[in-house]
C-alpha positions in Angstrom: 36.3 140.0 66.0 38.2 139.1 69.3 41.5 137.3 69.9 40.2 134.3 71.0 40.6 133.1 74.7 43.7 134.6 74.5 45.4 133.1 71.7 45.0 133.8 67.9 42.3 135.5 66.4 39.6 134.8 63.7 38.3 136.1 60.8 38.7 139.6 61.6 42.1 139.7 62.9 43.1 137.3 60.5 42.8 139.7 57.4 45.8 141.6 55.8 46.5 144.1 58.7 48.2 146.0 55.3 44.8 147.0 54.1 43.1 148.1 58.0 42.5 151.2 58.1 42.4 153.0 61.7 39.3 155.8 61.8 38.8 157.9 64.7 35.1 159.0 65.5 33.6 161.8 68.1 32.1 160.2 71.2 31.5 163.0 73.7 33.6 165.9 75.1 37.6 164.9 73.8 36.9 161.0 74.0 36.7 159.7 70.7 36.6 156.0 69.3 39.5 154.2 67.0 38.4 151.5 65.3 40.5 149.1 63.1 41.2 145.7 63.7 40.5 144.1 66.7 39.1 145.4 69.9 38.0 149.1 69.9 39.9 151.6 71.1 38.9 155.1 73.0 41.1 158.2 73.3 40.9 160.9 75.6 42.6 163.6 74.3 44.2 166.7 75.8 47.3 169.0 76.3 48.3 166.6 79.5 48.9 163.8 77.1 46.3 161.7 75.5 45.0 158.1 77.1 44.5 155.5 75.2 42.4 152.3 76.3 43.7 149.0 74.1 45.9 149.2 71.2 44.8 146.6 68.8 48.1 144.9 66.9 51.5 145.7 66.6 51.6 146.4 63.2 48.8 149.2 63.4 50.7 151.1 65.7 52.0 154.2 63.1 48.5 153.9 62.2 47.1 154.0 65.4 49.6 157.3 66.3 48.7 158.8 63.0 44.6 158.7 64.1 45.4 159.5 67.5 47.3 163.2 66.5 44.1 163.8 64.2 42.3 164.9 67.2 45.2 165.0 70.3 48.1 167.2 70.2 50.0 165.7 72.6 51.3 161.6 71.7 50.0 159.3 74.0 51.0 159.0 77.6 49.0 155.9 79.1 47.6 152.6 77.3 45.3 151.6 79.7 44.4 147.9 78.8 41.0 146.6 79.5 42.2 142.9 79.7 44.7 140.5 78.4 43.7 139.3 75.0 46.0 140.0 72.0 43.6 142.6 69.7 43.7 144.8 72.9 47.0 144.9 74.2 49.1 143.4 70.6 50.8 147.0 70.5 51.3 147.2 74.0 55.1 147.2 73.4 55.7 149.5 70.6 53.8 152.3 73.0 56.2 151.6 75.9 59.0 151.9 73.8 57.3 155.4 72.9 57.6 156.0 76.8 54.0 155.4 77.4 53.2 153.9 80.5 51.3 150.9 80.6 48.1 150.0 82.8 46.1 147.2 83.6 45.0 145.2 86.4 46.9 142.5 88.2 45.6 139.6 86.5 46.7 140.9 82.8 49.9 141.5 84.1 50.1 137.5 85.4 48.8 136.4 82.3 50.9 138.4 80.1 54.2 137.2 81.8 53.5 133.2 81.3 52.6 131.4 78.4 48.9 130.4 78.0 47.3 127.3 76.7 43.9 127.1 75.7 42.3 123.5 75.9 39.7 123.8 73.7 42.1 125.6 70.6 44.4 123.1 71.3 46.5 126.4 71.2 49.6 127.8 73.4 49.9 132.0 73.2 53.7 132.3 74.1 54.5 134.8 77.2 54.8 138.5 76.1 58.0 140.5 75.9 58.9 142.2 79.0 58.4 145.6 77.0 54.8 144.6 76.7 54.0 143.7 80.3 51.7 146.7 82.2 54.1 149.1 84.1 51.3 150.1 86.4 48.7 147.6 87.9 46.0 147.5 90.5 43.7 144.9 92.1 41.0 147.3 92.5 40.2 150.5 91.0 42.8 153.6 89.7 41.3 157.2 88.9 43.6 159.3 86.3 43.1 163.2 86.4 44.0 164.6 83.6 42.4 167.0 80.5 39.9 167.8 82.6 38.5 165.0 83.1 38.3 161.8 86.0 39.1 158.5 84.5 38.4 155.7 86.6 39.1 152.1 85.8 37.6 149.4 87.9 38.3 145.9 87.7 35.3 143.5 87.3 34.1 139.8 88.3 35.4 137.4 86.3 33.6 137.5 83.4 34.9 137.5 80.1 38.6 137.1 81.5 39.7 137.4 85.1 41.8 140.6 84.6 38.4 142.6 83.0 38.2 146.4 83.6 35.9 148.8 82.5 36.9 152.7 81.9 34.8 155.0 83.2 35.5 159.1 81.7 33.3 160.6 84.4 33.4 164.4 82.5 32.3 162.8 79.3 30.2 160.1 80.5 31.6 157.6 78.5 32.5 154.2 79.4 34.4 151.6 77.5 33.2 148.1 78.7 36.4 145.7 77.0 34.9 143.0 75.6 32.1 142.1 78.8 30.0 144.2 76.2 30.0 142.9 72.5 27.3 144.8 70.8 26.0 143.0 68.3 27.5 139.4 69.0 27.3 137.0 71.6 30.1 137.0 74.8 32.6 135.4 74.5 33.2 133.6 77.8 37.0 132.5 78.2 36.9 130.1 81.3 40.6 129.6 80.2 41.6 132.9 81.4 39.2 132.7 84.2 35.7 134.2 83.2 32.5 132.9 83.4 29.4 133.4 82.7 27.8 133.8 86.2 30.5 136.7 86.3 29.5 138.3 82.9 26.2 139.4 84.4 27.6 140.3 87.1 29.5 142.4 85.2 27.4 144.0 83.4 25.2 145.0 86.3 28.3 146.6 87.8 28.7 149.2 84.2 25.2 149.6 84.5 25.3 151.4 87.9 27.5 153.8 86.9 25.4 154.4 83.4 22.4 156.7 82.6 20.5 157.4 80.1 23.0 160.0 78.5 26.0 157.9 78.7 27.9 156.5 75.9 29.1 153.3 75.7 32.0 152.0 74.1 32.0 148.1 73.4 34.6 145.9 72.9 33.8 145.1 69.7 31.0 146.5 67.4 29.3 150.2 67.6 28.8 152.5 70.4 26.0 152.2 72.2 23.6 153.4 74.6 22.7 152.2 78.2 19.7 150.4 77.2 21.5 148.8 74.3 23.6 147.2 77.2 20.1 146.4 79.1 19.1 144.6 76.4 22.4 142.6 76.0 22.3 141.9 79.2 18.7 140.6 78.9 19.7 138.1 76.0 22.8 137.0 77.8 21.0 136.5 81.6 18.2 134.4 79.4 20.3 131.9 78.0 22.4 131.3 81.1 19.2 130.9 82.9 17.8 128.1 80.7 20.9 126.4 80.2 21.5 126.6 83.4 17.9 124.6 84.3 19.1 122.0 81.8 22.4 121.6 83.6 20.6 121.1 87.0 17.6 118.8 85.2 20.9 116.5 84.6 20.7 117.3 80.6 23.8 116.0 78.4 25.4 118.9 76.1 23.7 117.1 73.3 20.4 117.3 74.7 20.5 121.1 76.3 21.5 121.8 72.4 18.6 119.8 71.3 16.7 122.2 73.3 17.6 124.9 71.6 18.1 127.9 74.4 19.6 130.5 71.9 17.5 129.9 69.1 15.3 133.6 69.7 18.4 135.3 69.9 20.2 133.7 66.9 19.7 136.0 63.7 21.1 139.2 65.5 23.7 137.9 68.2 25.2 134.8 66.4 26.5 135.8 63.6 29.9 136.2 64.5 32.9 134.6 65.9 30.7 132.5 68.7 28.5 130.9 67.1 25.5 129.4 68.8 27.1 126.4 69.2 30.3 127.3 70.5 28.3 129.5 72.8 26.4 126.9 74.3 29.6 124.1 74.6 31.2 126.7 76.7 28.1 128.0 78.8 26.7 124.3 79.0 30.3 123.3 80.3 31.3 126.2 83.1 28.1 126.3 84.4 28.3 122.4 85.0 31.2 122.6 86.4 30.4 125.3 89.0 27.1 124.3 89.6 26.2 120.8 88.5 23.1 119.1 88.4 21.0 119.3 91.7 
């Protein structure tokens, strides 16, 4: 599934990257999908040099550049990273050395350059090699025109990192969300890279203005999706803030907002994966006390 809070991964990412295999699937117009291991990946193809948003592992990469000429003539020109997690920007350096240019937004740049430590892992990410580090960033938003098509990429609130963009191919109506969208598993709220859950909502509403019904939606991790799947993910995940929230404010312990139960509805198809119900609620309970506390 993810790398987590910015360190090592889990089960997913933990498997023999020798057996992944990287498959490429049709989205809309000459954006396609690569999935293998780690976060997905989109592809806009086209004879001015093909984008690609994340770029899973290091070791994928001939892998990844054998799926991408399947469907783009041209080798890719940009990585456009949606944040700074390792299954979406681990083959950020093997690209540049390829001479593609690297994008993100400021904060994956910062975080990139310095080691990171992750409290609750108990788990240091060492900084990444200069060759890795975006060569291109922006605070705000950056539009790429190119095979025929507008690609905009627009930072987002803090939400499941502090560096989040989405990736918006206005032609095709496709968006890829990074990992604020996780369709079929619960977020994944890394308050050690500076998300939070307020800000995941937040987030979410900010794809969905720019959606209709006809878009596609690229996740982070799982299938693509629809706009009302990301309605309805944004329903579960606005639910459970809201009642853990209440508990937090009625001056509830951890032990006793779990005892309550505010996933349990939502348990069978969300928390299945990496975070768990549990883990979900430890780091919900524990951001949401600390920014708002108990009034």
């Amino acid at each position: 599934m993810l790398a987590v809070l910015g360190a090592a991964a889990p089960a997913t990412a933990q498997q023999n990257l020798d057996t992944v295999r990287v498959t490429v699937q049709p989205v809309a117009g000459n954006v396609h999908v690569l999935f293998g291991s780690g976060g997905n990946m989109a592809l806009l193809a086209g004879d001015d040099g093909a984008v690609l948003v994340d770029d899973q592992y290091a070791p994928l990469r001939e892998r990844i550049r054998a799926a991408v000429a399947t469907v783009s003539r041209t080798p890719v020109r940009f990585v456009i990273n949606t944040h700074v997690h390792g299954d979406h920007t681990g083959g950020n350096e093997n690209f540049g050395r390829t001479g593609a240019v690297i994008v993100a937004h400021d904060n994956v740049r910062t975080r990139l350059s310095a080691e990171q430590f992750n409290a609750r892992l108990n788990r240091r990410t060492p900084a990444a090699p200069r060759g890795a580090l975006p060569i291109v960033s922006f605070s705000e938003s950056v539009t790429f025109h190119l095979n025929g098509d507008s690609v905009r990429v627009v930072h987002l609130p803090p939400a499941h990192t502090d560096g989040d963009a989405y990736i918006h191919f206005t032609r095709a109506n496709v968006i890829h969300t990074g990992d604020v969208f996780n369709n079929g598993a619960y977020p994944l709220v890394d308050t050690y890279s500076g998300g939070s859950i307020d800000g995941y909502i937040t987030a979410i509403d900010a794809v969905l203005a720019v959606a209709d019904d006809r878009t596609r939606i690229i996740p982070g991790h799982g299938p693509v999706a629809t706009r009302a799947d990301l309605v309805e993910y944004r329903r579960v995940v606005a639910t459970i803030r809201d009642r853990v929230l209440a508990l937090v404010r009625a001056g509830k312990s951890l032990t006793e907002a779990a005892a309550a139960k505010p996933t349990a509805e939502f348990d069978d198809r969300w928390g299945k994966g990496f975070v768990t119900p549990d883990f979900l609620l430890d780091v919900v309970y524990n951001d949401l006390k600390a920014r708002h506390g108990s009034r």
